[in-house]
PyMOL Python script that loads the backbone (N, CA, C, O; Angstrom):
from pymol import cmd

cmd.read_pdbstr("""\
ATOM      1  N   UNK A   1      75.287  48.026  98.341  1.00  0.00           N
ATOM      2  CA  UNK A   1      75.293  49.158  99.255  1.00  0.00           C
ATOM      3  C   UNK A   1      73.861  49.536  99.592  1.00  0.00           C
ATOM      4  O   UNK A   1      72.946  49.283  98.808  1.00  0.00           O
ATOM      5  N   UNK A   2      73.639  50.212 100.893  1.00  0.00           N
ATOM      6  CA  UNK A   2      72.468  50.622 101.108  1.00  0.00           C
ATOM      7  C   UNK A   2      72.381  51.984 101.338  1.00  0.00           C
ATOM      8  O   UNK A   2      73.355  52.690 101.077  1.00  0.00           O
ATOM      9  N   UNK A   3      71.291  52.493 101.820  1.00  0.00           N
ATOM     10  CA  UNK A   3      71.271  54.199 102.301  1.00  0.00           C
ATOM     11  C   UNK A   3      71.042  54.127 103.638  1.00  0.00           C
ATOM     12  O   UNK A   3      70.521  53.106 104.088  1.00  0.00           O
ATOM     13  N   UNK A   4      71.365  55.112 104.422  1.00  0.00           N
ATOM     14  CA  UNK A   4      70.807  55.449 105.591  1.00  0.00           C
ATOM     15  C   UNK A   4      69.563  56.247 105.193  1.00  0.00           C
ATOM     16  O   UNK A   4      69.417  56.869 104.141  1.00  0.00           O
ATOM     17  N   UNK A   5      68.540  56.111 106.373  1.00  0.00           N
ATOM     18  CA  UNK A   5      67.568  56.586 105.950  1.00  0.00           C
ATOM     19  C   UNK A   5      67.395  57.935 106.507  1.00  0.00           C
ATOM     20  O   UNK A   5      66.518  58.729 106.165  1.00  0.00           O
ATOM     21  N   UNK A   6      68.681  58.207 107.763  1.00  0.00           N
ATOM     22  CA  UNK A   6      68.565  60.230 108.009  1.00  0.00           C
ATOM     23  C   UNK A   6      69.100  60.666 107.155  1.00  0.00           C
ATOM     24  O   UNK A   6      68.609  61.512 106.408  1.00  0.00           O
ATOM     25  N   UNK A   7      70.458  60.102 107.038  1.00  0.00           N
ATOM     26  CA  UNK A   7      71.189  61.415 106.066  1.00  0.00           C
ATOM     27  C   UNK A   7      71.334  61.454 104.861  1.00  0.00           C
ATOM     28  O   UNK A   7      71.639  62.490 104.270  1.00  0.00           O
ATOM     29  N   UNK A   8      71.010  59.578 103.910  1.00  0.00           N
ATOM     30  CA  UNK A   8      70.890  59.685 102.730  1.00  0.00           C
ATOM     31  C   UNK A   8      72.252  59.198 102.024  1.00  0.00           C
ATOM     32  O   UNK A   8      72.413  59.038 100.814  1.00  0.00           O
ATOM     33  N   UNK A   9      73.071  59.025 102.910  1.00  0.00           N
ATOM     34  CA  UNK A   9      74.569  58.104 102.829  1.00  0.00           C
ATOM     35  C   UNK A   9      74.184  56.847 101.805  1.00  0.00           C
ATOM     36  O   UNK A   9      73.084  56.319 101.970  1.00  0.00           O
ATOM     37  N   UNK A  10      74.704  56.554 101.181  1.00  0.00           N
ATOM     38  CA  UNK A  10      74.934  55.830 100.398  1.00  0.00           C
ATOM     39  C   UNK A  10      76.132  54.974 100.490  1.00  0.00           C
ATOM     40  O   UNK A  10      77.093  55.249  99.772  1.00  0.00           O
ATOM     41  N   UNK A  11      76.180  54.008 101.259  1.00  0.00           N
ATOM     42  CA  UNK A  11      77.696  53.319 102.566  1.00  0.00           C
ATOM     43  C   UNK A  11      77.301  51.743 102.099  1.00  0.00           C
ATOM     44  O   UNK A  11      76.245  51.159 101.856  1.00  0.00           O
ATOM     45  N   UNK A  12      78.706  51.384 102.109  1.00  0.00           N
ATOM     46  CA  UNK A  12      79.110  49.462 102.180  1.00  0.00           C
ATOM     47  C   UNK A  12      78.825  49.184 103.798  1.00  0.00           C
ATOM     48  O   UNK A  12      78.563  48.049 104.196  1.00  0.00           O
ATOM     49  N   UNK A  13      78.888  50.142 104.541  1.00  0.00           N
ATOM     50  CA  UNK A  13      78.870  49.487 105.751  1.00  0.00           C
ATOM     51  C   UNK A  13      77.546  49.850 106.719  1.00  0.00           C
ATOM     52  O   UNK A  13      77.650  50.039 107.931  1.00  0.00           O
ATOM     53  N   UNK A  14      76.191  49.918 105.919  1.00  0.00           N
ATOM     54  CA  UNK A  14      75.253  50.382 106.823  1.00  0.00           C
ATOM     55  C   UNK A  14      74.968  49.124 107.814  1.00  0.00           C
ATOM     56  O   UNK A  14      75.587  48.064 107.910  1.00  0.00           O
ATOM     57  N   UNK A  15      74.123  49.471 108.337  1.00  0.00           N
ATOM     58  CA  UNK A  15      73.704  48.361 109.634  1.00  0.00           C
ATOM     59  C   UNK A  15      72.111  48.533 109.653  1.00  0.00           C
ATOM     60  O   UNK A  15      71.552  49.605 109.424  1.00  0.00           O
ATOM     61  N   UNK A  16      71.570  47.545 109.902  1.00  0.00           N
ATOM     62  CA  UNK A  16      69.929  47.628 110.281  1.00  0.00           C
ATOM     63  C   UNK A  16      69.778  47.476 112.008  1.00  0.00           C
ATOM     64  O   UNK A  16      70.649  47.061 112.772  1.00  0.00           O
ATOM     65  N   UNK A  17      68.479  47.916 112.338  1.00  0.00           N
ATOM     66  CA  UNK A  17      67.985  48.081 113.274  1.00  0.00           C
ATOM     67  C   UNK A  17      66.739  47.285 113.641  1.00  0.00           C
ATOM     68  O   UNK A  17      65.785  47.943 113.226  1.00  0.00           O
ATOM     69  N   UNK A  18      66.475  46.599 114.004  1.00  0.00           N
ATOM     70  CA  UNK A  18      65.071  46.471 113.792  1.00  0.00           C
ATOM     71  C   UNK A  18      64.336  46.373 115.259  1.00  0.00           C
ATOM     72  O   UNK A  18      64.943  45.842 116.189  1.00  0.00           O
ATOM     73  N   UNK A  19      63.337  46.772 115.396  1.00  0.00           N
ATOM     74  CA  UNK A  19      63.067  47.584 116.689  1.00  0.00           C
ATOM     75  C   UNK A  19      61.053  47.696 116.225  1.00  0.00           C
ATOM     76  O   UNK A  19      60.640  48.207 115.184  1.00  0.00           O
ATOM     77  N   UNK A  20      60.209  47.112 117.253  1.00  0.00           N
ATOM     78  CA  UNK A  20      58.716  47.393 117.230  1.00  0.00           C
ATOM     79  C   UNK A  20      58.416  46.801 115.712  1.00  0.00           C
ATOM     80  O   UNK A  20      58.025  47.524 114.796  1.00  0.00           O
ATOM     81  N   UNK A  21      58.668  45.298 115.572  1.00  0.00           N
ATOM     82  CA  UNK A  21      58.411  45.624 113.726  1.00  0.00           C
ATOM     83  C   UNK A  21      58.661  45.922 112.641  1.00  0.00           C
ATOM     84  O   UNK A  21      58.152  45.363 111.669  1.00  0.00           O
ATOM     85  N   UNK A  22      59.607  46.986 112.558  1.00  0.00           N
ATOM     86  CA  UNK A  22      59.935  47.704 111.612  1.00  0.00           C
ATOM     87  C   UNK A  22      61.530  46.885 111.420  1.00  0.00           C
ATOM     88  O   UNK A  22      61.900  45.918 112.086  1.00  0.00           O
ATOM     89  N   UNK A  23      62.309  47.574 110.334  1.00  0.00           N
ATOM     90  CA  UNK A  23      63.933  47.809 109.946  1.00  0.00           C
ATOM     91  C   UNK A  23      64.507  48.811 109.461  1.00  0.00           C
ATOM     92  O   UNK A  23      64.506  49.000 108.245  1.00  0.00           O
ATOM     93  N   UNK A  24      64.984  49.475 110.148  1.00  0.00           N
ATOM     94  CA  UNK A  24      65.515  50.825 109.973  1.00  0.00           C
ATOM     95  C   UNK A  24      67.215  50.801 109.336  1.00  0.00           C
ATOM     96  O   UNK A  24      68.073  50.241 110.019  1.00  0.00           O
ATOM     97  N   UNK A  25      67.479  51.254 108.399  1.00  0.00           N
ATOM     98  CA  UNK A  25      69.235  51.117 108.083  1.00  0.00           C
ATOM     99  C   UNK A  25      69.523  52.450 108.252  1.00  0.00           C
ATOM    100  O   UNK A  25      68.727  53.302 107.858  1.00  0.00           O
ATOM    101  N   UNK A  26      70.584  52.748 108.801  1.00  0.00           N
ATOM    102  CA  UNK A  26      71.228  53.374 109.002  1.00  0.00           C
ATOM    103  C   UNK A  26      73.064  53.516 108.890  1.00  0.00           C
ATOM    104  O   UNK A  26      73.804  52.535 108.827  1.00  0.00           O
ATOM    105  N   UNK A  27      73.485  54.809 108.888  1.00  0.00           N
ATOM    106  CA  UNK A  27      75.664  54.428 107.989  1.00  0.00           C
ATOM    107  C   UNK A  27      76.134  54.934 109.638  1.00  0.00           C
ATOM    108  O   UNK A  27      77.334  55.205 109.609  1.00  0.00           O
ATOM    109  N   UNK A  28      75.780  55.056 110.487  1.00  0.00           N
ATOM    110  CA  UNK A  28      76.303  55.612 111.396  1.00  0.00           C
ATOM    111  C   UNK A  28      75.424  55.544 113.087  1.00  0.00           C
ATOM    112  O   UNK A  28      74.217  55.779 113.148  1.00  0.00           O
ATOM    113  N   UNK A  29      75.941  55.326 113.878  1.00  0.00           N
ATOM    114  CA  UNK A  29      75.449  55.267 115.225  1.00  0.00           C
ATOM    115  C   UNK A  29      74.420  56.619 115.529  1.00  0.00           C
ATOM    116  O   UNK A  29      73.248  56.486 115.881  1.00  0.00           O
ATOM    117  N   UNK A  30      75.065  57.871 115.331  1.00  0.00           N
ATOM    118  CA  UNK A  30      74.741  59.030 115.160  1.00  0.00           C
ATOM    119  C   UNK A  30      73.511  59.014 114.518  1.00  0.00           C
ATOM    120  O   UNK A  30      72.528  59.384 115.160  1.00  0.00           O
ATOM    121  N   UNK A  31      73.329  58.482 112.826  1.00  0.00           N
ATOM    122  CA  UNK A  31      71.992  58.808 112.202  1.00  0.00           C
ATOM    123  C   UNK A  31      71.046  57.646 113.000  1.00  0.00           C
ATOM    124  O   UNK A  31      69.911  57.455 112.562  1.00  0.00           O
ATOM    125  N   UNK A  32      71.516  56.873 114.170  1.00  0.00           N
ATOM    126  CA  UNK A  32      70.421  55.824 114.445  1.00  0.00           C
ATOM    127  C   UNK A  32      70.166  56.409 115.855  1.00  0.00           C
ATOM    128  O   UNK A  32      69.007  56.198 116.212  1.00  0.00           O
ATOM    129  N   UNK A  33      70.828  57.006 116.655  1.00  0.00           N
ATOM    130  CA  UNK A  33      70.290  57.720 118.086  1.00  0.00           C
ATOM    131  C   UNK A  33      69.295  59.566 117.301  1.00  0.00           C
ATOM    132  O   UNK A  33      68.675  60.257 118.110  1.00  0.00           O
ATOM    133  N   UNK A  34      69.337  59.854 116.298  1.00  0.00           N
ATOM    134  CA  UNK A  34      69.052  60.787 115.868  1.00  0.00           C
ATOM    135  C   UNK A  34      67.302  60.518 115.483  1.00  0.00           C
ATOM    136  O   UNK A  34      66.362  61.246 115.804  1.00  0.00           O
ATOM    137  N   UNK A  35      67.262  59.169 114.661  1.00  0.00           N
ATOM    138  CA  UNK A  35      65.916  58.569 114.533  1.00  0.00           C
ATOM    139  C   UNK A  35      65.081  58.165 115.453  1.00  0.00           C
ATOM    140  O   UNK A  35      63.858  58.275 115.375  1.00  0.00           O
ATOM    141  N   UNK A  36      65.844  57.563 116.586  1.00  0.00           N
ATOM    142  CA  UNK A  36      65.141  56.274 117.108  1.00  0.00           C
ATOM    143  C   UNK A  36      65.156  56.933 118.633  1.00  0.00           C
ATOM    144  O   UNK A  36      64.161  56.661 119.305  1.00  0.00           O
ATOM    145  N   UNK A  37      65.919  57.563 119.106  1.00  0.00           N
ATOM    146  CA  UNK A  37      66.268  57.487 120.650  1.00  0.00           C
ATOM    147  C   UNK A  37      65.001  58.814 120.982  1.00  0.00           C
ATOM    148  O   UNK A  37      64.970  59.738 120.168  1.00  0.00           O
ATOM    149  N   UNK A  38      64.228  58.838 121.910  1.00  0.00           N
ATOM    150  CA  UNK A  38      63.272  59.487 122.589  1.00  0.00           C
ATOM    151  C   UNK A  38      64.252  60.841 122.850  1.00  0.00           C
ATOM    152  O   UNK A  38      65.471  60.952 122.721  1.00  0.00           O
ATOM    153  N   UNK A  39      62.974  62.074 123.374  1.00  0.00           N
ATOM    154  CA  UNK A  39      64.168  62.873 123.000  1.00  0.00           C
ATOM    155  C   UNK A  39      63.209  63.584 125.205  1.00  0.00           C
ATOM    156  O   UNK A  39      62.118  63.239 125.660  1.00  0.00           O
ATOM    157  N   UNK A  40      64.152  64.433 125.793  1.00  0.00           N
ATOM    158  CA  UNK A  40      63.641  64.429 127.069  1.00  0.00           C
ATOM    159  C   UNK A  40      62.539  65.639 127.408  1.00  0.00           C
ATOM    160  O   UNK A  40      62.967  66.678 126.905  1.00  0.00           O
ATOM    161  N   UNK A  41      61.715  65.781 127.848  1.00  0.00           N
ATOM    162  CA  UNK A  41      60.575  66.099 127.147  1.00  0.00           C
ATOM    163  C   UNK A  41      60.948  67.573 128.289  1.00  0.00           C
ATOM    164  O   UNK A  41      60.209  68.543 128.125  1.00  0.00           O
ATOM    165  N   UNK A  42      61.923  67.677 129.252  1.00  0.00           N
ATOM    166  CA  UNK A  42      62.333  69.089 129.755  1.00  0.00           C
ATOM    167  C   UNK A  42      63.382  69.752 129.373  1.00  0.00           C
ATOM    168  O   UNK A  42      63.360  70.983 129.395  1.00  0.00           O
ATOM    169  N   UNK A  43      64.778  68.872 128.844  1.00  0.00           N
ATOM    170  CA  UNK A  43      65.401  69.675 128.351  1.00  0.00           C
ATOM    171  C   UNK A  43      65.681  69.799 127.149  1.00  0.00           C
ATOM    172  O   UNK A  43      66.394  70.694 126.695  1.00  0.00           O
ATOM    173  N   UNK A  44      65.009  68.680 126.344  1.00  0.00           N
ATOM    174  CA  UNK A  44      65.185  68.383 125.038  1.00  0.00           C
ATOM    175  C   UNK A  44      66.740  67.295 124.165  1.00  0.00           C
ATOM    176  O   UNK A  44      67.120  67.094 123.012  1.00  0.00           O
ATOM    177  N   UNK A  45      67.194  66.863 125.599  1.00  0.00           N
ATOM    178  CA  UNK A  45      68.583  66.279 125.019  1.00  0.00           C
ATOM    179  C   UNK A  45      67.934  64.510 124.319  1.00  0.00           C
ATOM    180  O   UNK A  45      66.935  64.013 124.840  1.00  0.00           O
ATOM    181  N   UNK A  46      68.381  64.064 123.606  1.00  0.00           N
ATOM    182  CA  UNK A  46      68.088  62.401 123.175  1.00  0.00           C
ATOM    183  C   UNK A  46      68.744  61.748 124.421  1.00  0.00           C
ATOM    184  O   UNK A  46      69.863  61.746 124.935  1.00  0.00           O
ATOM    185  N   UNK A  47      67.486  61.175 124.678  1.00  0.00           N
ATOM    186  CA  UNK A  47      67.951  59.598 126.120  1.00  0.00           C
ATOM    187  C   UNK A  47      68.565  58.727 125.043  1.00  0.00           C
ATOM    188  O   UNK A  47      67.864  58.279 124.135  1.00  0.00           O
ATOM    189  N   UNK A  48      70.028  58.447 125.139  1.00  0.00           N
ATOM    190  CA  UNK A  48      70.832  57.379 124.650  1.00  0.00           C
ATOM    191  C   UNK A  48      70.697  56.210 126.038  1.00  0.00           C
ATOM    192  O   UNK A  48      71.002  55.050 125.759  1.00  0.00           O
ATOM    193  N   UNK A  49      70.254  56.501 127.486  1.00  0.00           N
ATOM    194  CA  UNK A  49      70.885  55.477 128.676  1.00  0.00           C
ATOM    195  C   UNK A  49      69.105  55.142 128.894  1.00  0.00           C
ATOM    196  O   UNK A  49      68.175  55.096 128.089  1.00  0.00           O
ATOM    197  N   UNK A  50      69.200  54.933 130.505  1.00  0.00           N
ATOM    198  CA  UNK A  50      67.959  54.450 130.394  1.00  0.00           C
ATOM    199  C   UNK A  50      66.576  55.078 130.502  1.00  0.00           C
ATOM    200  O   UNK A  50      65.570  54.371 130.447  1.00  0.00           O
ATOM    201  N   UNK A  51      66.488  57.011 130.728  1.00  0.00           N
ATOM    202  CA  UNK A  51      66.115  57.528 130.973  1.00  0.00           C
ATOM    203  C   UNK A  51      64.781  57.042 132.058  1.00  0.00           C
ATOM    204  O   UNK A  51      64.550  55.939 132.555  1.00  0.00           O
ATOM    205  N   UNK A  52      64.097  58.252 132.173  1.00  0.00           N
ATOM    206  CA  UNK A  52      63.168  58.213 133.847  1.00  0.00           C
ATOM    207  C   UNK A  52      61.628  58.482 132.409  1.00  0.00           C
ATOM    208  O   UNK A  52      61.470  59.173 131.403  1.00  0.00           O
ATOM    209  N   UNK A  53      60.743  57.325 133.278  1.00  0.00           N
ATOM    210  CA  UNK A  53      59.598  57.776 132.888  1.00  0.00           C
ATOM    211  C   UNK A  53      58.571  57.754 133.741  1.00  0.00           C
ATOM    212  O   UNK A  53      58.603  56.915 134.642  1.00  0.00           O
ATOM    213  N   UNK A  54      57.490  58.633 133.645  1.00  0.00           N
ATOM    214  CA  UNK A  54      56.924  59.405 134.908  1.00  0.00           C
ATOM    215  C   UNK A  54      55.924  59.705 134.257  1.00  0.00           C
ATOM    216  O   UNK A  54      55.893  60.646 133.464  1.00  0.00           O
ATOM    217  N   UNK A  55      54.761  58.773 134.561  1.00  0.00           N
ATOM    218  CA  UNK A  55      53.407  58.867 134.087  1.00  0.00           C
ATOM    219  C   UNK A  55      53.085  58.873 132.733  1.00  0.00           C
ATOM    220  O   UNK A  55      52.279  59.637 132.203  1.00  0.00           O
ATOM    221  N   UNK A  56      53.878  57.812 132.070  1.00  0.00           N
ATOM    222  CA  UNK A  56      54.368  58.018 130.339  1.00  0.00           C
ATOM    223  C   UNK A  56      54.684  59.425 129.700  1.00  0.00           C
ATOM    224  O   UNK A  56      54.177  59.980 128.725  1.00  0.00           O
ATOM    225  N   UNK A  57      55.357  59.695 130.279  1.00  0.00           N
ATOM    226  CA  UNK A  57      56.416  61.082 129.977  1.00  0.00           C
ATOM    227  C   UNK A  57      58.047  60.844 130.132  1.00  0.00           C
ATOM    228  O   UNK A  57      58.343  60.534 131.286  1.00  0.00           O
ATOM    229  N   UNK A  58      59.172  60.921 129.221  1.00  0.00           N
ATOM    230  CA  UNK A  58      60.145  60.459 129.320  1.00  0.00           C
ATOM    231  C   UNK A  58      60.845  61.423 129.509  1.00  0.00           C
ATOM    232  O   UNK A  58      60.472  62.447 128.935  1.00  0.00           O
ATOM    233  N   UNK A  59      61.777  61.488 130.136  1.00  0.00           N
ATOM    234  CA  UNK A  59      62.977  62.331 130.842  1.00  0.00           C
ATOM    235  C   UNK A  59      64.867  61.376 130.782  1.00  0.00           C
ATOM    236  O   UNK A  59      65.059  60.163 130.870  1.00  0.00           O
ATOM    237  N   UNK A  60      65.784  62.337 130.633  1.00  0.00           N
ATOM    238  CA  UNK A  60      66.730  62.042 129.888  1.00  0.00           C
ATOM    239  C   UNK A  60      67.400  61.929 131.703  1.00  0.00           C
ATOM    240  O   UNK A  60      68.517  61.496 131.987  1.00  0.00           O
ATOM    241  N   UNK A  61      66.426  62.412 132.648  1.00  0.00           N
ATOM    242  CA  UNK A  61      66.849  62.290 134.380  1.00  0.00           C
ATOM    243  C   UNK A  61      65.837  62.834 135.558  1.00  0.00           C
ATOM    244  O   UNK A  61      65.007  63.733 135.695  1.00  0.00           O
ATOM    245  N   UNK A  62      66.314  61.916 136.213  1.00  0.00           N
ATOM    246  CA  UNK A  62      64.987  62.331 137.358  1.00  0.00           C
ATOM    247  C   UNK A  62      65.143  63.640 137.662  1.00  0.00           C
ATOM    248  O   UNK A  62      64.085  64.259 137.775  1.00  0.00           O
ATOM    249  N   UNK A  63      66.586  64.519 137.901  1.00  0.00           N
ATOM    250  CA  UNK A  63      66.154  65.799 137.770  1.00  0.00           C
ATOM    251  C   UNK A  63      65.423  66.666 136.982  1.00  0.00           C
ATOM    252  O   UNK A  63      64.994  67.695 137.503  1.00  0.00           O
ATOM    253  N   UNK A  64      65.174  66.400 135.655  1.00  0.00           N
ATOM    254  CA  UNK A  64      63.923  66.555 134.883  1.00  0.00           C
ATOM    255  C   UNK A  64      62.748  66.739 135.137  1.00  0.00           C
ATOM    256  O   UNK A  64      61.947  67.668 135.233  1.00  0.00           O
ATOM    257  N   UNK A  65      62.829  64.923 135.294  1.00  0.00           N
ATOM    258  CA  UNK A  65      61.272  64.593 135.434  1.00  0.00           C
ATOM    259  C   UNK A  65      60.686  65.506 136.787  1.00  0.00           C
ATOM    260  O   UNK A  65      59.496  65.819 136.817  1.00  0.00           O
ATOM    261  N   UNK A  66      61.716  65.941 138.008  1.00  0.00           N
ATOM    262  CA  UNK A  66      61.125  66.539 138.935  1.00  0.00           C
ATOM    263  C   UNK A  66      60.770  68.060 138.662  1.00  0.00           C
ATOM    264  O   UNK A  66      60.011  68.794 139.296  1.00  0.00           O
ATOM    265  N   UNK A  67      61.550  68.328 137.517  1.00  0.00           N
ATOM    266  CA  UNK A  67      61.256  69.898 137.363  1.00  0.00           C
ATOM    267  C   UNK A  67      60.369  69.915 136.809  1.00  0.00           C
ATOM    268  O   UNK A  67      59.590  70.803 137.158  1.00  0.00           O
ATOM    269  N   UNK A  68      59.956  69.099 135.763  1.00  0.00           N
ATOM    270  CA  UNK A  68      58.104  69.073 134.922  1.00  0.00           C
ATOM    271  C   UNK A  68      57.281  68.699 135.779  1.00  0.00           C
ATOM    272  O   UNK A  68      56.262  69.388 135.733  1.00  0.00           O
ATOM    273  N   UNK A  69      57.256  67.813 136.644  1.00  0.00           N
ATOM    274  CA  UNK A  69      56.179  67.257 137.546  1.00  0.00           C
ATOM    275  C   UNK A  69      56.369  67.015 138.934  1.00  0.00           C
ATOM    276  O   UNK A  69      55.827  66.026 139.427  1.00  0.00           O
ATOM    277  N   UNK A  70      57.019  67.731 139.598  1.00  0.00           N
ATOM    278  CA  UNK A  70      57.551  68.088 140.826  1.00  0.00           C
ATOM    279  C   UNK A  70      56.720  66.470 141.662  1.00  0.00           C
ATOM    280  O   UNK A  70      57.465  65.493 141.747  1.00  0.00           O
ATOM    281  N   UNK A  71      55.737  66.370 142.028  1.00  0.00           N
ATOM    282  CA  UNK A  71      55.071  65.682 142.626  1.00  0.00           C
ATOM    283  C   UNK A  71      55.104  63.958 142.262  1.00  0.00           C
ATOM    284  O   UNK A  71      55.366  63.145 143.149  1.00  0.00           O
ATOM    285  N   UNK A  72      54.879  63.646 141.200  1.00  0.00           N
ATOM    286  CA  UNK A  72      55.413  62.551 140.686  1.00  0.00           C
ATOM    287  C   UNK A  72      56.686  62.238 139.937  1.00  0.00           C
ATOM    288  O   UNK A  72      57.007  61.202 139.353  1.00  0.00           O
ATOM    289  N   UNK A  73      57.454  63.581 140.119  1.00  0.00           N
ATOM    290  CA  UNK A  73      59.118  62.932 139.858  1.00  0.00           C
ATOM    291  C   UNK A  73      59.962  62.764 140.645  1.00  0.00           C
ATOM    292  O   UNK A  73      61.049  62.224 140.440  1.00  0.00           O
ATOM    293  N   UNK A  74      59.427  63.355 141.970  1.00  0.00           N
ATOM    294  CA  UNK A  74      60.100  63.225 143.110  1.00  0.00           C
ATOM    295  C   UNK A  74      60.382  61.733 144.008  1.00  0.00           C
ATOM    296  O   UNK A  74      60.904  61.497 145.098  1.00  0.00           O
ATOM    297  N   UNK A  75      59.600  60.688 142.689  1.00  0.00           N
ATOM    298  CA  UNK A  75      59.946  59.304 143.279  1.00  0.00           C
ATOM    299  C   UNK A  75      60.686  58.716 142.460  1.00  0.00           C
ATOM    300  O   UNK A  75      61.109  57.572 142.630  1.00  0.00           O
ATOM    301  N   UNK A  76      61.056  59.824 140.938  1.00  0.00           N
ATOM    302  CA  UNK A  76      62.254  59.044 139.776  1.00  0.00           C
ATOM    303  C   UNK A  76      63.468  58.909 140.963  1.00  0.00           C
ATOM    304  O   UNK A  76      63.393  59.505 142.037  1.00  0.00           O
ATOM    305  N   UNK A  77      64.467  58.124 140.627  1.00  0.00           N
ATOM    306  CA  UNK A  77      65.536  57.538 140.601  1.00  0.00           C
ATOM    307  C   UNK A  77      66.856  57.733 139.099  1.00  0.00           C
ATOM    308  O   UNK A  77      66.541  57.547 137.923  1.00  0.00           O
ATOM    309  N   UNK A  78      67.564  57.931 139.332  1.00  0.00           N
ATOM    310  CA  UNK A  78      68.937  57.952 138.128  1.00  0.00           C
ATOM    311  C   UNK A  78      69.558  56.549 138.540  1.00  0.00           C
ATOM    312  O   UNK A  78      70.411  56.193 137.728  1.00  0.00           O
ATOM    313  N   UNK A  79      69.283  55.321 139.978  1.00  0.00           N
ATOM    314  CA  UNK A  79      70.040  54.350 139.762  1.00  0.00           C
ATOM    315  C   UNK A  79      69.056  53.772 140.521  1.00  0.00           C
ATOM    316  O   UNK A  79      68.457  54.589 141.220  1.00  0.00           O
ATOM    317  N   UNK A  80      68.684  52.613 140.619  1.00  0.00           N
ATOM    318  CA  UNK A  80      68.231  51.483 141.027  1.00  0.00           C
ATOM    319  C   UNK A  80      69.414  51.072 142.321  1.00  0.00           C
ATOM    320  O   UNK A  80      70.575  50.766 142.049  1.00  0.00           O
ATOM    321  N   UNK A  81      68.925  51.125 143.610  1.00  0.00           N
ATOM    322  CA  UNK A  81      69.299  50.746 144.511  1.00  0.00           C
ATOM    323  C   UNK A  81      69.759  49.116 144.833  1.00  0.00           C
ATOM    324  O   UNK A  81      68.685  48.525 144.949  1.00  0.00           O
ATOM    325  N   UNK A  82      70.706  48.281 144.997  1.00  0.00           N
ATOM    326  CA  UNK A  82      70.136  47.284 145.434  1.00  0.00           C
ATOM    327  C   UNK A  82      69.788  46.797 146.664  1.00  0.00           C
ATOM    328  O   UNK A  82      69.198  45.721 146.758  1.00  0.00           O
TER     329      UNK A  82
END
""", "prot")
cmd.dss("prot")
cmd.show_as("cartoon", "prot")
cmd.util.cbc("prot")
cmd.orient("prot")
């Protein structure tokens, strides 16, 4: 058995991560978007999708990113056109 390393679970069924180098274990999806996932720097929710980034500043949506930086978020996107 291993531990998760947020909550301290002690689980047969953890899972690793490994991500930049590192290996992160974790017992739950939850304790691994809680560690790992960027969090949106206007409203504060965790980007689980692909979030907007805007002058290396991350946003959980271009409506965000336009309310922090009106001028350079006003060219984020929420979908890629084709």
């Amino acid at each position: 058995m291993a531990t998760c390393e947020v909550c301290g679970n002690d689980y047969d069924m953890t899972f690793e991560v490994h991500a930049q180098g590192q290996v992160h274990t974790f017992d739950s999806f939850e304790c691994a978007v809680t560690r790992m996932a960027p969090v949106c720097e206007n409203c504060g929710c965790r980007i689980m999708g692909h979030g907007v980034d805007v002058n290396g500043h991350w946003y959980c949506c271009a409506h965000c990113a336009r309310m922090v930086d009106p001028e350079r978020g006003r060219q984020a996107r929420d979908a890629v056109l084709a």
